[in-house]
C-alpha positions as CSV (number, residue, x, y, z in Angstrom):
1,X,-0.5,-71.6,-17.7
2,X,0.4,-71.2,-13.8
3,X,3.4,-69.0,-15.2
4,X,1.1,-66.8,-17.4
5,X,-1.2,-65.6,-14.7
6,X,1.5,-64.7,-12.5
7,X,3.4,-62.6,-15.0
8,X,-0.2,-61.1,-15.9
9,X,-0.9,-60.1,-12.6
10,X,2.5,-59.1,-12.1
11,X,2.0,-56.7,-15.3
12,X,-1.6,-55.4,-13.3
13,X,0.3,-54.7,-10.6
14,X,3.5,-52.7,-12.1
15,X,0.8,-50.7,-14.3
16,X,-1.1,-49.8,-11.2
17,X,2.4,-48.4,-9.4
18,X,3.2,-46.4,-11.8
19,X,-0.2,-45.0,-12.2
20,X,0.3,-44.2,-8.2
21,X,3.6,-42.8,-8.9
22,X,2.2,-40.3,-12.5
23,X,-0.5,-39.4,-9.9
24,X,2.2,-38.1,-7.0
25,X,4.3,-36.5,-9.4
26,X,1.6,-34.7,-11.4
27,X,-0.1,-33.7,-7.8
28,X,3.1,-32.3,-6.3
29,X,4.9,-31.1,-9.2
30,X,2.5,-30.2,-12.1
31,X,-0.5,-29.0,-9.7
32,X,0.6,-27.7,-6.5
33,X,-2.6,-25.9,-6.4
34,X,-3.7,-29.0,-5.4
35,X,-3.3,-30.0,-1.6
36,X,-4.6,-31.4,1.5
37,X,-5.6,-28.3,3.1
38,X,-7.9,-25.8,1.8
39,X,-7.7,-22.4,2.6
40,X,-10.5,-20.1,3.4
41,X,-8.1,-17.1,1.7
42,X,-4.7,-16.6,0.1
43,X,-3.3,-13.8,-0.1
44,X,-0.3,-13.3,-3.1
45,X,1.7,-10.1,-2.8
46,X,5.4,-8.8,-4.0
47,X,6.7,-6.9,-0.5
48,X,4.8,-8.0,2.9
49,X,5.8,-8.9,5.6
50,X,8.0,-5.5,5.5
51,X,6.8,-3.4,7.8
52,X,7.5,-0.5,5.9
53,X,5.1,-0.7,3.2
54,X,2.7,0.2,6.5
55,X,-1.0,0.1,4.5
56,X,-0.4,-3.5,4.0
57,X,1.0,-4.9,6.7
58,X,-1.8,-3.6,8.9
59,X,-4.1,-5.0,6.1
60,X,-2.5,-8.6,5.8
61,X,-2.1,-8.9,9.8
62,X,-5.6,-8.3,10.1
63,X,-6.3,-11.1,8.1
64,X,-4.0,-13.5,9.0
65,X,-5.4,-12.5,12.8
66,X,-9.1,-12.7,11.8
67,X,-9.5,-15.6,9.7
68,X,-8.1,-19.1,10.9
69,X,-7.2,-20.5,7.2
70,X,-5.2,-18.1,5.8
71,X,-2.0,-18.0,4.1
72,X,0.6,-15.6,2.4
73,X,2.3,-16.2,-0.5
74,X,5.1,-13.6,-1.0
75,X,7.7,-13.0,-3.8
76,X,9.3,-10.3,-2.8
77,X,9.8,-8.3,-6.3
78,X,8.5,-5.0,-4.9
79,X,11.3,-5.2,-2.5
80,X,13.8,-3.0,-4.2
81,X,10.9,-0.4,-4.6
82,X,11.8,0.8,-1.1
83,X,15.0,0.1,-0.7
84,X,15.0,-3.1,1.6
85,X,18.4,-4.3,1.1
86,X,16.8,-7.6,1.8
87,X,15.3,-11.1,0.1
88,X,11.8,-11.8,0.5
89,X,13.0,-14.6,2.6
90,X,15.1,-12.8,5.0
91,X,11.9,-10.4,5.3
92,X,10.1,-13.4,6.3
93,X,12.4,-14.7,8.7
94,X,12.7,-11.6,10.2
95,X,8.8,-11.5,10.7
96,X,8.7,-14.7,12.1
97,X,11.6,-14.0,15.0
98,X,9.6,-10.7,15.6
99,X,5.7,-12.3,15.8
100,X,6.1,-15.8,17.1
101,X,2.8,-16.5,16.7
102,X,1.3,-19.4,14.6
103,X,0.1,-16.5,12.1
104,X,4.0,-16.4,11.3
105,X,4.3,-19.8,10.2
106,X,1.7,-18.6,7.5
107,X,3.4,-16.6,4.9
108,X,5.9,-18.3,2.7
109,X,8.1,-17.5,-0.5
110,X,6.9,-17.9,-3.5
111,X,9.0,-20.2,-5.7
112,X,6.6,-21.9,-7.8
113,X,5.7,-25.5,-6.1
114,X,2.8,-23.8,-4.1
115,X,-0.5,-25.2,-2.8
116,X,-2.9,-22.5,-3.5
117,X,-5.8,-24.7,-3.4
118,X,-8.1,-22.1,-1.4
119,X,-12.0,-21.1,-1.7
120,X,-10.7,-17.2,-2.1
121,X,-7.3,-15.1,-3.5
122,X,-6.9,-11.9,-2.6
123,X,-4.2,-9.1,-3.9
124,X,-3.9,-5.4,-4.3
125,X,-2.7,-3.9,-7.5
126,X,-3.1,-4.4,-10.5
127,X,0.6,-6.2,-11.3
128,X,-0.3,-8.7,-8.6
129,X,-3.3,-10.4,-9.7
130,X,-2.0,-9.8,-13.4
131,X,0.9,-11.6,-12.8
132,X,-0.9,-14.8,-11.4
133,X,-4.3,-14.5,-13.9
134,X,-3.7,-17.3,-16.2
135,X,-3.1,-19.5,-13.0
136,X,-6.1,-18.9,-11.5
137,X,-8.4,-19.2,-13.9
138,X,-7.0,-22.3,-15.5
139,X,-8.0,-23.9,-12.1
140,X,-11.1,-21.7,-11.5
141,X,-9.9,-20.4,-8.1
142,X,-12.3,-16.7,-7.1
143,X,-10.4,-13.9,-6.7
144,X,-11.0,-10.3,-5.3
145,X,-7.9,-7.7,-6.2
146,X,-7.7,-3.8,-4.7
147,X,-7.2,-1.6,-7.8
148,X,-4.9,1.2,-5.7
149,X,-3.2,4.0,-8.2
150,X,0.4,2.5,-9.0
151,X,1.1,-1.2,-9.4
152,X,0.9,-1.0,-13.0
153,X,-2.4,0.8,-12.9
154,X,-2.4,3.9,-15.4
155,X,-5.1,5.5,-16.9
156,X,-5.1,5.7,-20.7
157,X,-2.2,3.7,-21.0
158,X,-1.7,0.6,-23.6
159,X,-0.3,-1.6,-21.4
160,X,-2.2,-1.1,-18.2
161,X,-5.7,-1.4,-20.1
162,X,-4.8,-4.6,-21.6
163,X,-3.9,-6.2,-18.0
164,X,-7.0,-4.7,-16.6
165,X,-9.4,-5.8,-19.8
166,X,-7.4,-9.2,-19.0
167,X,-8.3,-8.9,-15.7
168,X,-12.0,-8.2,-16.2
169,X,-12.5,-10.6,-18.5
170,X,-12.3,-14.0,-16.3
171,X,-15.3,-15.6,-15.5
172,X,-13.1,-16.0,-11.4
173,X,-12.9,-12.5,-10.9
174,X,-15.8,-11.8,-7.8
175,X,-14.6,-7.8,-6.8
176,X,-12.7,-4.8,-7.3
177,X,-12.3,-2.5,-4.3
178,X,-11.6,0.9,-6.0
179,X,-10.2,3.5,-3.4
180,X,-10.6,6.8,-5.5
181,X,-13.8,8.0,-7.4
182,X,-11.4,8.4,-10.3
183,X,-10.6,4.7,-10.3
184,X,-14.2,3.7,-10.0
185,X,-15.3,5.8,-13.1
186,X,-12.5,4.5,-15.0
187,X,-13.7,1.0,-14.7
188,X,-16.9,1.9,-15.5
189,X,-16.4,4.0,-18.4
190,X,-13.3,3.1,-20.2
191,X,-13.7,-0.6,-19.5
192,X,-17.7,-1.2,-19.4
193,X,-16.7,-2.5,-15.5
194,X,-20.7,-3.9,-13.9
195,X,-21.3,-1.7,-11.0
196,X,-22.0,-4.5,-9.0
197,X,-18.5,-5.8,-8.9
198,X,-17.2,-2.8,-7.9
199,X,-16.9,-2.4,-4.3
200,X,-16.0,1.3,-3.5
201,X,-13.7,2.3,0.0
202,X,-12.3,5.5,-0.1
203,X,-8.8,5.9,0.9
204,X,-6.2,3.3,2.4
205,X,-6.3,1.0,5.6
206,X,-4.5,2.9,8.2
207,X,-3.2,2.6,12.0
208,X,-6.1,4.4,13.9
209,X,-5.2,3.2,17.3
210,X,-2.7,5.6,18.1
211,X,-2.5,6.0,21.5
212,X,-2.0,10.1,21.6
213,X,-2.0,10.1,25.0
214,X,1.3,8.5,25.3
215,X,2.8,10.4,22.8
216,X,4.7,13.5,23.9
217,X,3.3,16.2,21.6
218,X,5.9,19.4,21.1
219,X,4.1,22.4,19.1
220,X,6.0,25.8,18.3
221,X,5.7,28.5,20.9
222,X,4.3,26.1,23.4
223,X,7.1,23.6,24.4
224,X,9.4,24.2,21.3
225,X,11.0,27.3,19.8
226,X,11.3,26.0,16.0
227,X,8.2,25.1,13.4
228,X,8.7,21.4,11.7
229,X,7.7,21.2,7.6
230,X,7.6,17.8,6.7
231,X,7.8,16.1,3.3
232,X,7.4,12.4,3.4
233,X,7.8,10.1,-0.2
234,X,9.5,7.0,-2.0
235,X,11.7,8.0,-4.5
236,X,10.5,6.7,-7.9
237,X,12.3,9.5,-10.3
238,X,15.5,11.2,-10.2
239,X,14.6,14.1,-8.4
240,X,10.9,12.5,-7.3
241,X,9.1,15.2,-9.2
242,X,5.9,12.9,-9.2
243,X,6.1,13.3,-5.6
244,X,6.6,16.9,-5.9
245,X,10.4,16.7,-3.6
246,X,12.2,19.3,-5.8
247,X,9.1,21.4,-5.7
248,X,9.2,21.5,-1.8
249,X,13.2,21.7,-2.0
250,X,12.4,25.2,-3.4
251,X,9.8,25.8,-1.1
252,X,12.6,25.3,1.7
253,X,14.6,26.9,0.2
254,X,12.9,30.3,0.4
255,X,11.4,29.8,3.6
256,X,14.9,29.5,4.9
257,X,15.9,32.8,3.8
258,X,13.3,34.5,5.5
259,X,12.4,32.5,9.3
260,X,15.6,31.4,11.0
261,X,12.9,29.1,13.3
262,X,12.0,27.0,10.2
263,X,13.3,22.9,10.4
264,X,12.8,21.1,7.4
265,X,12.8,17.0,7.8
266,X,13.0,14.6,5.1
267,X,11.2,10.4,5.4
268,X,11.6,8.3,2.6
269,X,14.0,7.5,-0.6
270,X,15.8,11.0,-0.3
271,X,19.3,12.0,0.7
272,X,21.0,15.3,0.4
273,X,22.6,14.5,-3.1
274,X,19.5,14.1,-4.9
275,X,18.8,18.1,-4.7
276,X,21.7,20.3,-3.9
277,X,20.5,21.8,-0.4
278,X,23.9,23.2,1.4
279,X,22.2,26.9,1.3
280,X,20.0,24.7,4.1
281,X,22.8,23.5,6.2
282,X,21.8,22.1,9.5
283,X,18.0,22.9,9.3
284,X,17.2,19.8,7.2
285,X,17.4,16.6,8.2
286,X,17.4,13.7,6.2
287,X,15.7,9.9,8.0
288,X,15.1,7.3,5.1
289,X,12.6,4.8,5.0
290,X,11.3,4.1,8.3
291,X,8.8,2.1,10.2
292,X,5.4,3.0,12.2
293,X,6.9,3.3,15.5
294,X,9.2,5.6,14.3
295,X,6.8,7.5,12.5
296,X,4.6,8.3,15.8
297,X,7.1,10.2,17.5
298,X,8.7,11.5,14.9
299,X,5.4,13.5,14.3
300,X,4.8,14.1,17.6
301,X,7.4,17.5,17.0
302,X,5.8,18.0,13.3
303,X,3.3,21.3,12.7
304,X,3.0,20.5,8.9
305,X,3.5,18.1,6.3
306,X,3.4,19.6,2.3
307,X,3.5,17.1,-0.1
308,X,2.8,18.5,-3.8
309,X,2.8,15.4,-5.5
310,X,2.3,15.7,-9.2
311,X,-0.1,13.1,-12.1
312,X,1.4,11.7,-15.0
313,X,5.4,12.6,-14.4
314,X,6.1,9.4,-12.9
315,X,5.2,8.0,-16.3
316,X,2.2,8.5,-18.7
317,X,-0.6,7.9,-16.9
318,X,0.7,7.6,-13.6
319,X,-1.3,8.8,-10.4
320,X,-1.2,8.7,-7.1
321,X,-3.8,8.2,-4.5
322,X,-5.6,11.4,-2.2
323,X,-4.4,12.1,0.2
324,X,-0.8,10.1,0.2
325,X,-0.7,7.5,3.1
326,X,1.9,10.0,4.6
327,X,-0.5,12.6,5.0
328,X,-3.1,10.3,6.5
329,X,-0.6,8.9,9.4
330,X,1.1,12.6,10.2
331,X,-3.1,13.9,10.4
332,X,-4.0,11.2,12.6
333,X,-1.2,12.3,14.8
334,X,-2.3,16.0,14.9
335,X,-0.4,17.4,12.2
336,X,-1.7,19.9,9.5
337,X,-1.9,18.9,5.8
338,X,-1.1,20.7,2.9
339,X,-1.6,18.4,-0.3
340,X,-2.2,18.9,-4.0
341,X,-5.2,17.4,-5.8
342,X,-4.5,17.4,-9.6
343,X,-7.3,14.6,-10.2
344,X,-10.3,16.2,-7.6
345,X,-10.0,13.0,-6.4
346,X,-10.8,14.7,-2.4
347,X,-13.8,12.5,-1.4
348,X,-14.4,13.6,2.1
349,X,-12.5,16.5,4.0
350,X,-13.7,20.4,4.0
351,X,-11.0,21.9,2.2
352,X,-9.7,24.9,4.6
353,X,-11.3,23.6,7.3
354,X,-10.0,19.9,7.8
355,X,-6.9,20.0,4.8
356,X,-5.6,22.9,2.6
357,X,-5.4,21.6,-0.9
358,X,-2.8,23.8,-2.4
359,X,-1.2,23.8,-6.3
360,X,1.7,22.1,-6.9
361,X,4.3,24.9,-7.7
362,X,6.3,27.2,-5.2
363,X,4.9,30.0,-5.1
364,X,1.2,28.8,-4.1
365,X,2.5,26.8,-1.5
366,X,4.4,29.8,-0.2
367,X,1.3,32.0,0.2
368,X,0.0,29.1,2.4
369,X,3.0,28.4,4.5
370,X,3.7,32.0,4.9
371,X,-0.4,32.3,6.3
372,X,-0.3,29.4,8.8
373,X,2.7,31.0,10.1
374,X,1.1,34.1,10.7
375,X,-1.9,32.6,12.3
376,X,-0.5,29.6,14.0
377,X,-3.7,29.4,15.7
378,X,-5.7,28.8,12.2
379,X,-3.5,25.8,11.8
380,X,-3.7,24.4,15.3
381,X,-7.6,24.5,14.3
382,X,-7.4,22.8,11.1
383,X,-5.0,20.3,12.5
384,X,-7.3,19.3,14.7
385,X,-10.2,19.5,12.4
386,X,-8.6,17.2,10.4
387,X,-7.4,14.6,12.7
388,X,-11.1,14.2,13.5
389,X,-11.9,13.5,10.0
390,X,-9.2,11.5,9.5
391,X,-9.9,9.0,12.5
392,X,-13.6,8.8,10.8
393,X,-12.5,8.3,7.3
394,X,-9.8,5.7,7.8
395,X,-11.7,4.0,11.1
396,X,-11.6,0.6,11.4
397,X,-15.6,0.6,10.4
398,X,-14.6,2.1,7.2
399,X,-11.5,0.4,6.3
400,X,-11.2,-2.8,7.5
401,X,-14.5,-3.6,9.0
402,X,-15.8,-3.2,5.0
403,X,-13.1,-5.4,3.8
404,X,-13.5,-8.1,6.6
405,X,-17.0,-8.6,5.6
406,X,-16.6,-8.3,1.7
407,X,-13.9,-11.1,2.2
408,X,-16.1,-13.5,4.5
409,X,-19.1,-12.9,2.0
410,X,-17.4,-14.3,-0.8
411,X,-15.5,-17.1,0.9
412,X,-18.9,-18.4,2.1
């Protein structure tokens, strides 16, 4: 009898171990979600912490800086998009040697076993919150997404209406940000979207704390002889026609035939054998992908940037946002814009006063160039004019202040 109640309770006590033991593993391994800390936000992306996809690496900093619980999950997919020649988890260590702050020690890789137990996940584009949709709701986590043009957002496309209808279908999902009018009346009339989750910021968190004054500004006939024409783009076709590059390559091309004082200067996913441009010779210059400080100065000696980007060539349905992120950092440091607007998505500046919205072929873009040359003055004007704008449209208030707040609303 003695011997049966021991090897009963023996039996109790073996079941209730390996209970323990199914818990642990089902807790670490089949529900990482599941953690000890909670976070306030978590924020799943495919590129940051690289510094030069520049929008959101001011955005994420400013939330990892401005709310205590906050972590990163990255996974690095994007990475190849602009030609980082690195992982996602040399990126990270990079970030962490460059910023060692405890924010650092907040954004980790993505491989799977992730706690992402948290009150609030955030993302921008569509491909991001897509990709992580069944997750979330299978566990009931809120999210808020920014629906920017790109990142598998298209309009009238198969494939990108089912992700979004996916999307706008869960019973977690707590806010769009749309940042073009286009985008907002998309949601509401091809998907039925409720106004009142649609939260709309025009534009693109920017860096408006240049400090112009320690910037060495160079403009032509005042301290340099020779007038600077930039064009500033990733390289997502061939010959980046959605971007409009082999339209300005002809652009150049005519210009140089007729002003020996013209430079032409090349940022982004471009080199010399993407467009033949020998008749050019030394008066372009070709810089790659580059970084914020970089950027700064190198438009300190910049009088215009063109960029004649192009809907629907990158693929059907494919836009980009107005004006490009390029155009918003060279006008915040002073330098005329000339951009095309295919969509009438322009939701702020005075056309010819503060931007000059030009059509995206040659010989339209030639008639402009050719006028702000002739009345340099004209341009220093609507440079100016436009910087001022600029600052106001992508201030702090307006950008991140708006998001800040949205973001602490809905974690509370």
């Amino acid at each position: 009898m003695l011997e049966y109640k021991k090897n009963k309770l023996l039996s109790k006590v073996y079941h209730y171990v390996l209970l323990l033991i199914s818990k642990f593993i089902k807790t670490t391994f089949i529900k990482p979600y599941i953690g000890i800390k909670q976070y306030d936000l978590l924020i799943f992306d495919d590129i940051f912490p690289y510094e030069k996809s520049l929008f959101r690496y001011i955005e994420f900093n400013n939330y990892l800086e401005g709310f205590k619980k906050t972590k990163v999950v990255s996974t690095g997919t994007a990475l190849t998009v602009l030609n980082a020649n690195k992982t996602i988890a040399q990126v990270i260590k990079d970030f962490k040697l460059e910023n060692p702050s405890n924010k650092s020690f907040k954004i980790i890789e993505h491989k799977g076993l992730v706690n992402f137990n948290a009150k609030l996940i955030y993302c921008i584009f569509l491909n991001n919150i897509y990709g992580i949709i069944d997750f979330v709701d299978k566990h009931k986590i809120p999210f808020i997404f920014t629906l920017y043009p790109g990142g598998g957002f298209r309009l009238n496309d198969e494939t990108s209406d089912k992700k979004l209808t996916r999307i706008l279908n869960s019973p977690n999902l707590k806010k769009i940000i749309a940042t073009q009018n286009i985008t907002y009346d998309y949601l509401i009339d091809n998907h039925n979207c409720p106004e009142h989750l649609i939260e709309y910021i025009f534009g693109v968190v920017s860096n408006t704390t240049i400090d112009n004054a320690k910037i060495d500004y160079k403009k032509w006939k005042v301290n340099k002889d020779t007038f600077d024409i930039c064009f500033m783009a990733g390289r997502y076709t061939p010959q980046g026609i959605d971007k409009g590059y082999d339209t300005f390559i002809a652009v150049a091309k005519e210009l140089n035939k007729e002003y020996e004082f013209i430079r032409f200067h090349i940022v982004g996913g471009f080199d010399h054998k993407v467009i033949e441009v020998s008749d050019l010779g030394d008066n372009i210059t070709f810089y790659g992908y580059r970084d914020s400080d970089f950027l700064n100065h190198f438009f300190s000696k910049i009088d215009l940037i063109i960029s004649p980007n192009v809907p629907f060539k990158l693929s059907n349905g494919a836009f980009d946002g107005f004006p490009l992120g390029c155009c918003v950092e060279a006008s915040l440091n002073g330098v005329a814009v000339l951009a095309s607007d295919e969509l009438n998505q322009n939701d702020g500046y005075i056309p010819n006063e503060e931007i000059i919205i030009i059509k995206p072929n040659a010989s339209d873009i030639l008639l402009a160039v050719k006028d702000l040359i002739t009345n340099y003055h004209k341009m220093i004007e609507l440079a100016e004019r436009g910087r001022l704008k600029t600052l106001k449209l992508y201030s702090k208030e307006a950008q991140l202040e708006r998001r800040n707040n949205l973001l602490k609303e809905l974690i509370q």
